[in-house]
N, C-alpha and C positions, 0 to 999 in steps of 0.2 A: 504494500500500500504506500508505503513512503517512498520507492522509488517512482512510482506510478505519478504519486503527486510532484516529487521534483522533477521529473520529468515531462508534466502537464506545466508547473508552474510560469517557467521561462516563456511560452506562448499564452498563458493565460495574460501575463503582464505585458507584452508587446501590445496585443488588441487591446490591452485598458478589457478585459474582462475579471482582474482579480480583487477590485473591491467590491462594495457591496452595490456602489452604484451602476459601475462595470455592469455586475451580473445583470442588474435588473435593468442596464441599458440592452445588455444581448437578449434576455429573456422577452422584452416588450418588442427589440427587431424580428424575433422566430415568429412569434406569436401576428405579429402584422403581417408579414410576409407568407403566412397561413390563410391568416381569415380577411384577413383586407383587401391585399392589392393581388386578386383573382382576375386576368387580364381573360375576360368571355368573350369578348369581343376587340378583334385585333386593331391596333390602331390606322392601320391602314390597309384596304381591303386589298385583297389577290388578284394579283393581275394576271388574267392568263395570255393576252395577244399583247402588248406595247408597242407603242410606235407606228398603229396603223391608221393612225385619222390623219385628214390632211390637214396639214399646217404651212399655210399661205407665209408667203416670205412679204413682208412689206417695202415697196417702193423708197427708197431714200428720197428724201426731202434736199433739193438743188438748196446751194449756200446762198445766203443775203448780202448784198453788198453792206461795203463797211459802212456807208453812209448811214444804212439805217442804224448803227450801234456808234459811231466816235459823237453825236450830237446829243447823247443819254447825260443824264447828271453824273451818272457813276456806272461807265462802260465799262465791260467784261474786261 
């Protein structure tokens, strides 16, 4: 038993599981990770085909002369 525990101890105290708050910090994350965050529904649905609708490429937009921007209060 007592090597069991010196040999639990060393990783008990790296996680911060060996005091008492430790504990009931690990024991309260099992316990949520049990009954609470039960993922029923995925957060994002299954794709079976990708990439087959069409996606229109847009037309670039021709540059503006400088004129319309060097007469601004506060040009680019």
């Amino acid at each position: 038993m007592v090597g069991a525990k010196a040999a639990a101890a060393p990783r008990f105290e790296t996680a911060g599981l060996l005091s008492a708050d430790g504990a009931f910090a690990g024991t309260s994350t099992a316990l949520s990770d049990l009954l609470f965050y039960i993922e029923t529904y995925p957060t994002s649905p299954l794709i079976m085909s990708p990439f087959k609708d069409y996606l229109p490429v847009p037309k670039a937009l021709r540059p503006c002369p400088a004129s319309d921007f060097t007469t601004w209060a506060s040009p680019p």
